[in-house]
C-alpha positions in Angstrom: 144.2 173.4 17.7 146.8 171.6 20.2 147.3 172.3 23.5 150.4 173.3 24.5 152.6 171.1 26.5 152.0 171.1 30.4 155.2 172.4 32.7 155.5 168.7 34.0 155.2 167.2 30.3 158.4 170.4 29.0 160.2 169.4 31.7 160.2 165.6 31.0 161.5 166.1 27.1 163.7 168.8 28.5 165.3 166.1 30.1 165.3 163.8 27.2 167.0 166.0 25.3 169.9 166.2 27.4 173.1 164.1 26.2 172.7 161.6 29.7 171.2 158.0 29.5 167.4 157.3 30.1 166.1 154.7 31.5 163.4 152.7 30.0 161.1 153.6 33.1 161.5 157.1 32.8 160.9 157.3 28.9 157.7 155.5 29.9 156.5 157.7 32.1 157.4 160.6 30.0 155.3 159.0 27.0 152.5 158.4 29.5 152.4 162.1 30.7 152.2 162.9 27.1 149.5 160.6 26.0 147.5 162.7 28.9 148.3 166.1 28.0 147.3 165.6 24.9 143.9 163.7 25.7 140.9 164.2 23.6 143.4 165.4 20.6 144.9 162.3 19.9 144.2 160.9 16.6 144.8 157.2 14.9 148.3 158.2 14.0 149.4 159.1 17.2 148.8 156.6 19.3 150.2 154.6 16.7 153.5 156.8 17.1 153.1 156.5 21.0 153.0 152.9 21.1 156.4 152.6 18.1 158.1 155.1 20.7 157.6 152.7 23.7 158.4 149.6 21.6 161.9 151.0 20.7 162.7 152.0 24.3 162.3 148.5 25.1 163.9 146.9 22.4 166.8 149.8 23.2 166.7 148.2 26.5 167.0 144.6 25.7 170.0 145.4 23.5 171.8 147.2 26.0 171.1 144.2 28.6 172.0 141.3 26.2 175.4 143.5 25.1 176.4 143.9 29.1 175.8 140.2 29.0 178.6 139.2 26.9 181.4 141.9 28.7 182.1 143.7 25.7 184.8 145.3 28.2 186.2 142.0 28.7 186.2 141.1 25.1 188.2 144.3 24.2 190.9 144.1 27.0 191.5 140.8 26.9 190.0 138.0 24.6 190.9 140.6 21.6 194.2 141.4 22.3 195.3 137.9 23.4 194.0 136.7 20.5 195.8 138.9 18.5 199.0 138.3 20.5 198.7 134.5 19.7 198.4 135.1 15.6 201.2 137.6 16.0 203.5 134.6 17.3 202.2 132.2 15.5 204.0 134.8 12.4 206.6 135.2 14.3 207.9 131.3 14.9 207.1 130.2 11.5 209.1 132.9 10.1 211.6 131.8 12.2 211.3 127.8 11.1 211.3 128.8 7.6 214.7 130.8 7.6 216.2 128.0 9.9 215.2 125.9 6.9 216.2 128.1 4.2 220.0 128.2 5.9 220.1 124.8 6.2 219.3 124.1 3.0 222.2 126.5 1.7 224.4 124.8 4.0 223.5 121.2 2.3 224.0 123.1 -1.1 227.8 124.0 -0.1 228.6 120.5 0.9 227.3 118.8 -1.8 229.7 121.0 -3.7 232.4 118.4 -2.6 230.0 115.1 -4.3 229.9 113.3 -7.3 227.8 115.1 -9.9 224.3 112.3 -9.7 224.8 112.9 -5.8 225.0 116.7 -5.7 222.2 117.3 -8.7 220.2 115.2 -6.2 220.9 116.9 -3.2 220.4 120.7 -5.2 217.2 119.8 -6.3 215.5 118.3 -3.1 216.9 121.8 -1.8 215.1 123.8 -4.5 211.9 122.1 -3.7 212.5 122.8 0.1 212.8 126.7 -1.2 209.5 126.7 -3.0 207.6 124.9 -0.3 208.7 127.5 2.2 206.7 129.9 0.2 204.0 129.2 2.5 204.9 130.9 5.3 204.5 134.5 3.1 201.3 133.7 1.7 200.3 132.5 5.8 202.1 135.5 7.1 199.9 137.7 4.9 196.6 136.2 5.4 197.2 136.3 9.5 197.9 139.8 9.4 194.8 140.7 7.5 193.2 138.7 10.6 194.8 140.8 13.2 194.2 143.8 11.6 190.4 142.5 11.7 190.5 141.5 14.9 192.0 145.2 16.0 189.3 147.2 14.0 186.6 144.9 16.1 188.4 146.2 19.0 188.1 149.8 18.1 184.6 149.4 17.3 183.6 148.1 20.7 185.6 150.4 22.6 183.6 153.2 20.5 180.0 151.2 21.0 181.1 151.3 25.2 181.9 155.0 24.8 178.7 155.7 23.1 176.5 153.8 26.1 178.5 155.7 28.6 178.0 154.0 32.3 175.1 152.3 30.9 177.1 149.5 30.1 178.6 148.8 33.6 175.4 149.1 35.7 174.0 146.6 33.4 176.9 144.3 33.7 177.1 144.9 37.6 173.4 143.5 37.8 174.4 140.4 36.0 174.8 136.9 38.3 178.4 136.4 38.7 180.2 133.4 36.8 181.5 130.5 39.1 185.2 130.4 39.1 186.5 127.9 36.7 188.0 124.8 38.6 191.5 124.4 36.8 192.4 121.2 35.0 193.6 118.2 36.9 197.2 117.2 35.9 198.3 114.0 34.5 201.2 112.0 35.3 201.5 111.7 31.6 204.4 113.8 30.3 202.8 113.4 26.7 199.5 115.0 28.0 201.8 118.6 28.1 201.7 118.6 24.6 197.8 119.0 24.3 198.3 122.6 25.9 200.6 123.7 22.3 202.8 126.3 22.2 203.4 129.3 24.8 204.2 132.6 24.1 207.4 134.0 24.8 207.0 135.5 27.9 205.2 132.6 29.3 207.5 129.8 28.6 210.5 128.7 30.0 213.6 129.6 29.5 215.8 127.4 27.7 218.4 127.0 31.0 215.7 125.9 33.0 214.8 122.9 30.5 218.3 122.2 29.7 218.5 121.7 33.8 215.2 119.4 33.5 216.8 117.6 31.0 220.1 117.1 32.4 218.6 116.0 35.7 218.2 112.8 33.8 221.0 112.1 32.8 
């Protein structure tokens, strides 16, 4: 027959059971005071559970160390959305291209109204193909939005794995070396090298006035 637990061995699980974090040390030294209350009753099996215990309370560990390594709290607050931000106006400005295309296109229609027949049948059917090739940007729309709504469910799913580690998460990540600021590119004198940075958002472009004032300074 089994001995009961000692007080010191009750009071160890009494704390495991409690909804907090444990540390990988004090799980060890809880399995450790059990492995000696129980001594001279132990058979094959349970030292075999014992030691499958400890293993997963250090591979728990190591998962929680290499998660805080990658900021998941970065990676929901700011890579996510930003990224999601960019695909949104990346909809957004071809959406806008393609119906600047499509009115144009109706606008060549109406003055070819005033050709010769070969000359308009020409111009109407270059315009049809215009209209079928702008397909695109529906069928690109689509398949970006299934990616942002990816990219948002990913979101929620990290925010709910940090809620499930509690604090865990940010001690870890407090203990992890710093990254050196990143030095910021030097400029060129090239004006062609702006062009390798793409498009800006909206809200971090400039305003049209100010480059019409660029522009004019030229004369």
């Amino acid at each position: 027959m089994r001995r009961a637990p000692s007080a010191a061995v009750a009071a160890g699980l009494a704390t495991v059971a409690q909804p907090v974090a444990v540390s990988r040390d004090e799980l060890r030294s809880l399995v450790e005071a059990v492995i000696g209350s129980l001594e001279g009753d132990l058979t094959g099996s349970d030292l075999k559970l014992y030691t499958e215990l400890e293993a997963l309370a250090r591979f728990i560990q190591t998962a929680k160390q290499e998660i805080a390594a990658v900021r998941p709290d970065t990676i929901r607050t700011e890579d996510i959305p930003a990224a999601a931000d960019e695909l949104d106006a990346v909809v957004g400005a071809t959406e806008e291209a393609t119906n600047l295309i499509m009115d144009t296109c109706e606008q060549l229609q109406a003055l070819a109204g005033g050709l010769d027949e070969q000359a308009r049948t020409q111009i109407e059917s270059a315009c049809i193909r215009i209209f079928e090739a702008c397909n695109f940007q529906d069928i690109t729309g689509q398949r970006i939005s299934k990616v942002v709504r990816t990219l948002k469910h990913i979101e929620e799913r990290v925010a709910a794995m940090l809620d499930a580690f509690g604090d865990e998460i940010a001690r870890l990540q407090a203990q992890q070396p710093t990254a050196p600021a990143s030095v910021p590119p030097v400029k060129s004198a090239n004006a062609d090298s702006a062009l390798l940075h793409g498009p800006q958002l909206p809200e971090d472009a400039k305003r049209q006035d100010e480059i019409d004032a660029i522009l004019a300074s030229f004369g």
